[in-house]
N, C-alpha and C positions, 0 to 999 in steps of 0.2 A: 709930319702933317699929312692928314687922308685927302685922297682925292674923292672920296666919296663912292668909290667901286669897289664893291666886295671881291677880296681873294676869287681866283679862276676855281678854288678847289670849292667854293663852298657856294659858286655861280653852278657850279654843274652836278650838287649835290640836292641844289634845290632844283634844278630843272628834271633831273630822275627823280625827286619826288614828285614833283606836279605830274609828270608821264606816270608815275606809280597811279597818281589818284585818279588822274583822268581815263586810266584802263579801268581802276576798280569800278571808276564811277558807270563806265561803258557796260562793264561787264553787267553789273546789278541794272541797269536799263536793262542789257540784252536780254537774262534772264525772266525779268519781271514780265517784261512784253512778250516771249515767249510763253512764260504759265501761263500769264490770263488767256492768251490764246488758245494753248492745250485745253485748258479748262472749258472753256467755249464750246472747244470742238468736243470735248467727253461730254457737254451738255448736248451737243447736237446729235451726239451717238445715242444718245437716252431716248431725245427727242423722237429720232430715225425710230429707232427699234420700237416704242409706241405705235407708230403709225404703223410699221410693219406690221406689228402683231394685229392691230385692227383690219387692216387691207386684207390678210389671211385669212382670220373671223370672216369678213365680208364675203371671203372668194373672189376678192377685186385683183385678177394674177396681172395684169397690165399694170395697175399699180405698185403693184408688189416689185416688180421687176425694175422701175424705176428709182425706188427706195433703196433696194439693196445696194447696188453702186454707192448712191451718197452715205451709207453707212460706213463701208468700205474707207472713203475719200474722208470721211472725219476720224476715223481711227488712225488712219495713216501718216494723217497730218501734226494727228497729237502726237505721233510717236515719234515724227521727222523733228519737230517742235521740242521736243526733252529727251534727243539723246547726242545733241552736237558738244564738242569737246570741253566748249565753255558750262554746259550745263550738268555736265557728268563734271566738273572738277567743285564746283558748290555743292555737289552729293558729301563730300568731305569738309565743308566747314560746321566747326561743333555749334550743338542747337539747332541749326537751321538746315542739315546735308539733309534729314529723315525727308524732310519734307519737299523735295527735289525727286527725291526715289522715288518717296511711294507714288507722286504722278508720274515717274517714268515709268515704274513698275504693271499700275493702271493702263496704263495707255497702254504699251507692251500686249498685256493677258488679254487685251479688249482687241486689238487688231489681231491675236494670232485666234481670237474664238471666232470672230468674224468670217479672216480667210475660208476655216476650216468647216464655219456651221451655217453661214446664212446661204451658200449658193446652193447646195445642197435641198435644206429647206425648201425653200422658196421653188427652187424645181418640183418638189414632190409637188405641193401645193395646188399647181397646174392639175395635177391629176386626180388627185383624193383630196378630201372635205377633210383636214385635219384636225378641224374643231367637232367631228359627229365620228370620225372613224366609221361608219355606215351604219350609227347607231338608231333605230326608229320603234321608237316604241319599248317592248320588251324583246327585240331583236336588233343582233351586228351583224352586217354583210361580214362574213370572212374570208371572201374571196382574196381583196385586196390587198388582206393584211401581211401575208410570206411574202409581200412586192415589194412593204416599206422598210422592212427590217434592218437588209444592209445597209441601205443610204442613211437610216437614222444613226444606223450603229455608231459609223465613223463622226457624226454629228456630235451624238450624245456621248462618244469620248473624249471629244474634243473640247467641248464645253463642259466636262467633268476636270479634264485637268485644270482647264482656265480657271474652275470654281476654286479648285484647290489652292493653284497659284494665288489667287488671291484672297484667299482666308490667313495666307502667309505673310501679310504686308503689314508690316507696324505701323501701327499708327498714334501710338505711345508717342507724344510729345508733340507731335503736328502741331499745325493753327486748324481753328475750326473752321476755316474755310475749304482747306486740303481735308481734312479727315473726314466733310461733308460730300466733299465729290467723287472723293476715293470710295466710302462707304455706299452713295446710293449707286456708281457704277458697280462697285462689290454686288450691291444686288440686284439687280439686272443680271450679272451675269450667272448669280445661284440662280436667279428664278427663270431663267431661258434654260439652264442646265436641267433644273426639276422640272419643266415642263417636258425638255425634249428626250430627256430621260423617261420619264413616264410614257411618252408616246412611244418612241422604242421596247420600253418594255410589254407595252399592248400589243403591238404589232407582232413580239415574242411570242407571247403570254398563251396572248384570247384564244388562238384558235384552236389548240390543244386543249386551254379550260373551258373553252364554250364549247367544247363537245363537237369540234369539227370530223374527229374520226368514230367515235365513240362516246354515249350519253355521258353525264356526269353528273355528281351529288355534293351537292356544297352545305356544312351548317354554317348560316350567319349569327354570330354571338356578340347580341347589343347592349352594352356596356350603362351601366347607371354612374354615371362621375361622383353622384350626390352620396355616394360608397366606395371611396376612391378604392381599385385596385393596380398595381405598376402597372400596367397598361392600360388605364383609363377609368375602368369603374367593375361592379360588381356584376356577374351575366343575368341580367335582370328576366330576357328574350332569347329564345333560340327562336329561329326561320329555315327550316330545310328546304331548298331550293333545286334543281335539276337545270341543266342544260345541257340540249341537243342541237348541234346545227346553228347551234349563234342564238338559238330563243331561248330567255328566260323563263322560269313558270314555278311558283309557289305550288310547296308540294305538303307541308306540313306548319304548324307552329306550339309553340309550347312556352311556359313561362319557365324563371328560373327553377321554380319548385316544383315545375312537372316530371323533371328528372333529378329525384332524389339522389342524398348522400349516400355512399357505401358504407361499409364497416372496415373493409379493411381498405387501406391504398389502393392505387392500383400501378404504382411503383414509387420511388422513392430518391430524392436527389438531397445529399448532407446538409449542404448550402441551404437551402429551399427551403428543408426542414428548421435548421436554426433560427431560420429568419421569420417563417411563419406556420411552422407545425405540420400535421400530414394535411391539413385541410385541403391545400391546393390540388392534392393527390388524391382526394375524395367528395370533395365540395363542387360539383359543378360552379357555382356562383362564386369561386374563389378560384377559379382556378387560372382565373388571368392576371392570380397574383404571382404565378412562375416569370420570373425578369425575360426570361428566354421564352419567344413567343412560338419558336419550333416545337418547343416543347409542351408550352400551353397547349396549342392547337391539337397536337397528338392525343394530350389528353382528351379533351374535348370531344374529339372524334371517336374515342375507341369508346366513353360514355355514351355516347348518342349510338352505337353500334350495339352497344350492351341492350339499350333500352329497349329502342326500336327496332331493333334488327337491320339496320340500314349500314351498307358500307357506304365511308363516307371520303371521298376525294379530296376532299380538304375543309376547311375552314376559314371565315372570314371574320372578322370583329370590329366594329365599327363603335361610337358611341353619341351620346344626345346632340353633342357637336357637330359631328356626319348629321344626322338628321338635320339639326338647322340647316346646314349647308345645302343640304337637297330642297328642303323646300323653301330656296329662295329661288328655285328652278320649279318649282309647281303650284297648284294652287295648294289654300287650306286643305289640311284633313280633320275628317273628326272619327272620334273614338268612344264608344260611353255614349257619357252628358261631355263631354270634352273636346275644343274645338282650336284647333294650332295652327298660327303660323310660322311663318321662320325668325320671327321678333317673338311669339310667346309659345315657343313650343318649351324652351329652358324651364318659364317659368311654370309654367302647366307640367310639367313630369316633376319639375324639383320644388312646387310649394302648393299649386290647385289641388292637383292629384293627391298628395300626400293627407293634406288635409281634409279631403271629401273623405277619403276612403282610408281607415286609420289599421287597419287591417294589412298585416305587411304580403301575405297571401295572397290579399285579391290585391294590393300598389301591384304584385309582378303581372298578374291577370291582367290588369289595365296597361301596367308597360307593354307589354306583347302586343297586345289590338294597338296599341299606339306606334308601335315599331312595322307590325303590320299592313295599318295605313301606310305611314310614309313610306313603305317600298311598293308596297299597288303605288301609290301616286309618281314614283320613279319610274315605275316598267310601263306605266301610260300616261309619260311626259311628253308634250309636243314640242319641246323645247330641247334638241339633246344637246346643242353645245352647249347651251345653259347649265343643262344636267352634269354632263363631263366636265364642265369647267368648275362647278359645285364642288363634285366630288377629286376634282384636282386639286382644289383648295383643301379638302377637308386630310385628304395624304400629305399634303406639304405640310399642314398645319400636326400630322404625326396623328389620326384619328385613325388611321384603318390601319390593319395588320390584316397579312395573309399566308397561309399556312398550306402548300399542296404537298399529298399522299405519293406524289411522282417523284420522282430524286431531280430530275433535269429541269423542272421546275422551280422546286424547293431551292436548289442551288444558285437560281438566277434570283429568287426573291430574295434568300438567306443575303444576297449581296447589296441589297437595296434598302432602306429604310420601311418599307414595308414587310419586311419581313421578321422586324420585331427583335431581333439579337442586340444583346451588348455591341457598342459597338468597338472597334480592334483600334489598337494605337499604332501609328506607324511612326517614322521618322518625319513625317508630316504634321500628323496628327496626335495631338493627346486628349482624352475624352474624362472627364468626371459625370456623377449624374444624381438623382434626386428620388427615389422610389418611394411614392406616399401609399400605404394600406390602411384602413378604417375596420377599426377594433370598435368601431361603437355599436354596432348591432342595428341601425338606425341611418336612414338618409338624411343626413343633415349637415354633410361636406357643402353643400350648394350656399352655406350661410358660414363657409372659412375662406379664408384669404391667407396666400404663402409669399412671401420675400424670401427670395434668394440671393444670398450676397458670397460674393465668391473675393478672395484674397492672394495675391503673390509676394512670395518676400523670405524672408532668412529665419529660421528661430535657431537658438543655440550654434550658427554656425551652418545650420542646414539650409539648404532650399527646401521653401515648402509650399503648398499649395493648401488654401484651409476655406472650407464651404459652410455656411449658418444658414440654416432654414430658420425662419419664424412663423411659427404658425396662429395664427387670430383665427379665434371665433366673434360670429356674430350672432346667434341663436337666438331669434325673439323671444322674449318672454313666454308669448303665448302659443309657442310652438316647444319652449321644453317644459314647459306644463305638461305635456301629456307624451313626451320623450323616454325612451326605453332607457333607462342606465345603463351606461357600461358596468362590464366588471370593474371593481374598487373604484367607481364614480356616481355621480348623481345624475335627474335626468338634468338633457341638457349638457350635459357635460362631452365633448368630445376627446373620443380617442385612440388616437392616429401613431402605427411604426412609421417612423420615416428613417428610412436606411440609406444612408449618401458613400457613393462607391468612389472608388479614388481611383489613381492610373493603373494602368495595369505593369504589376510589378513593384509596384511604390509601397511604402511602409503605412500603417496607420498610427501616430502619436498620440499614445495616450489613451489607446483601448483599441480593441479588434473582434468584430462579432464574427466574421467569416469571410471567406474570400467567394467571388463568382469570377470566372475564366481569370484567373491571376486577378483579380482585382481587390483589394482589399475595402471591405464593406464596416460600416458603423453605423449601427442601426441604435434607435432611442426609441421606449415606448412612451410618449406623453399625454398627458389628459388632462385639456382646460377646460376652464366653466365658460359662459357668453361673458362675452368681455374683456376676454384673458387673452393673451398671446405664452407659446412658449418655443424654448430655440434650440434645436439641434446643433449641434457642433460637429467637426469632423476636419484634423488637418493629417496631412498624407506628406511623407518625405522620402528623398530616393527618386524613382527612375520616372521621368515625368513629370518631376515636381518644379514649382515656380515660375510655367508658362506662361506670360500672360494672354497666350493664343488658345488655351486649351479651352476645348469646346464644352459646354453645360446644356446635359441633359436631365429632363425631369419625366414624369408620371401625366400623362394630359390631364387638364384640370376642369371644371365649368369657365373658369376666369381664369388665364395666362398670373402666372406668377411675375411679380416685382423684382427685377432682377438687378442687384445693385454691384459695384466695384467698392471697394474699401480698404483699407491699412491693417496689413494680418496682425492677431494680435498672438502672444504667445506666451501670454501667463497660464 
């Protein structure tokens, strides 16, 4: 008969279970109350660094100097917060560890950019106008600028690695509450890195190309998107420019057609050739279809040297974009009968313009005075942090390229996104990309629209990576009424190479039109009517392939491409 007491053994089997649960249950408090905290504090880091950047802009440095600290105190806190024993052992429960890292991870890259870039900063700040760099007018003090070089240097390394570091954080599987706060600190920390990057690079750059020892000749080559070339658009505008001593000053201007085609090349790359003939090697207006912007530019210059007789230090290429950009920093300008702001300058070069003047000879006439204006209304902006930070915008946003005749130069840009090059894959990094060129004869890109959907996953056993452009037109009616045909199309009808590049090193499945720096390229000539959509295809397998970090670059567009994730397919 029981006396109603459970065996000793299975009295202290239940009492190590209850301690089993009552740890787990601790533990999952500890950590929950910990993340929300972390997260708080990554919000209050966002928060900080807003203010910072304003108090900067203001030249408010007493506030500045108060701010920095608590930026400091909230990175610190997130990182004290997700890296104690308890919370690095849930980094290894399945489903749920990702999402423990990547706020450790976050927090991490955010207190070591901090350390390294905000005191730094905020010191210079005290001294120089980092939002004018001594810009007034059509002139840069360039005294100042061999003072900020070093201190940004170690700045703008510092917050390059962290950028890096965290382009590396998966964020595949998260909850969307982590993958929200990891993502907007992810940017924050690119757009501090492109900002102080770019200021370092000025501080490099200007006073060598603004002519601090010696005058200098720059062509500006402005791109019509509404004729997509891989770099942006057709060179609708040249602007021969000079500067001495940090002053700007317009020395010449020309439309695309003022400097005609050659006859023969004027040199020759295999690649280049297969993908779009010797035109880019003869065509001024085409010749920003060379992927490699070092090379564009070369070209570019030794044409303008041909014509004019002008040696030429480098090249610059901007497009309608950059122009919006600037004149959200100036007032209207007008050109013509034609009158822009930075809300209808798009649509006055890619549908007023066109339409007044059906004439493709005088459209570049009128593009030029219009590219014209907005640079008079740039070099006598009263506004220059406005201006700078325009044009800050329009380099992040991948609008300018710049190309200098100097080796020590060329070699700091070649390294920077502005300088236009493929870009290199490391063990960091893998890069794919998107190159639209317009076979139609005709502006009338400004009325297509591109979705990019990009794929990772296995075909036959392989890792592969597989990229679909779709390209839509939307071509009014009564604009391909009176539309040039392409060749083997009607009017109206567009038609666009778009040649998508894959890793470098990696295979192309299923066709291969040529390689550019190892990179294996497949290129589609397509041609829709309005209304149509059609879809390149391209999967790539082998070295680089099935990243789901790898990076997608395209061709700048009037409108940002749709950019979708989806399930590769491999029929």
């Amino acid at each position: 008969m029981s006396d109603g007491r459970l065996p000793t053994r299975r009295r202290t089997v239940g009492w190590i279970v209850a301690v089993i649960v009552m740890l787990l249950l601790f533990a999952i408090g500890w950590v929950m109350v910990r993340g929300f905290g972390a997260l708080s504090e990554l919000q209050n880091v966002r928060h900080s660094v807003a203010q910072l950047h304003k108090a900067i802009d203001e030249r408010a440095v007493d506030r500045a100097d108060r701010i920095a600290p608590r930026i400091a105190q909230h990175t610190e806190l997130a990182g004290d917060l997700t890296s104690d024993p308890i919370w690095r052992g849930f980094e290894f429960v399945p489903w749920l560890g990702q999402n423990f890292t990547a706020i450790r991870e976050i927090a991490a890259i955010a207190g070591d950019a901090v350390d390294d870039a905000v005191t730094p900063i905020v010191a210079l700040a005290a001294d120089v106008d980092l939002t004018t760099l001594g810009l007034s007018g059509s002139r840069i003090d360039l005294v100042p600028l061999p003072k900020l070089a070093d201190p940004l240097s170690g700045a703008a390394s510092a917050l390059a690695a962290a950028d890096a570091r965290a382009r590396l954080i998966d964020l595949d599987g998260t909850l969307s509450l982590i993958a929200d706060a990891v993502g907007e600190t992810r940017s924050m920390i690119e757009d501090a890195a492109s900002t102080v990057g770019a200021l370092h690079g000025a501080a490099t750059l200007l006073p060598g190309m603004l002519g601090s020892s010696e005058p200098r000749t720059y062509v500006i080559a402005v791109q019509n998107n509404a004729e997509l070339r891989s770099h942006g658009g057709a060179a609708a505008a040249f602007i021969q420019v000079s500067a001495a001593g940090g002053t700007i000053s317009v020395v010449r201007a020309a439309s695309g057609l003022d400097v005609p085609a050659l006859t023969e090349p004027l040199e020759l790359d295999d690649a280049v050739l297969v993908l779009y003939g010797d035109g880019p090697w003869r065509i001024p207006r085409d010749m920003t279809s060379v992927p490699d912007f070092a090379a564009a530019g070369s070209l570019i210059a030794q044409r303008w040297q041909s014509q004019f007789g002008t040696a030429v230090d480098g090249v610059i290429a901007v497009d309608i974009d950059t122009m919006r950009h600037v004149l959200t920093a100036t007032d209207a300008v007008q050109f013509d009968a034609f009158t822009a702001t930075s809300d209808s300058i798009t649509t006055v070069l890619t549908n007023d313009m066109p339409q007044a003047i059906p004439d493709p000879a005088a459209q570049d006439i009128a593009f030029s005075r219009a590219a014209q204006a907005v640079l008079g209304a740039a070099l006598s902006s009263e506004e220059p942090s406005s201006l700078l930070a325009a044009l800050s915008d329009a380099a992040r946003d991948d609008r300018i390229r710049i190309w200098s005749a100097h080796e020590e130069e060329q070699d700091l840009l070649a390294a920077s996104s502005l300088g236009g090059a493929l870009p290199h894959d490391d063990d960091h990094d893998v890069h794919v990309g998107v190159l639209l060129n317009d076979r139609t004869g005709a502006p009338l890109d400004a009325y297509a629209a591109a979705t990019i959907t990009t794929a990772f996953g296995v075909c036959d056993g392989t890792p592969a990576t597989q990229i679909r452009v779709t390209w839509t037109s939307a071509v009014p009616e009564e604009v391909a009424a009176s539309a040039v045909a392409p060749e083997g199309g009607a009017p109206g009808d567009l038609r666009t190479l778009i040649a998508i590049y894959g890793p470098q090193g990696a295979s192309a499945r299923g066709g291969l039109t040529t390689t550019l720096d190892r990179r294996p390229v497949v290129q589609q000539d397509i041609t829709i009517a309005p209304g149509e959509s059609g879809t390149a295809t391209a999967t790539f397998t082998g070295a680089g392939s099935s990243d789901p970090l790898t990076r997608l670059h395209h061709t700048p567009m009037l409108e940002d491409p749709e950019i979708l994730r989806a399930d590769i397919d491999c029929g």
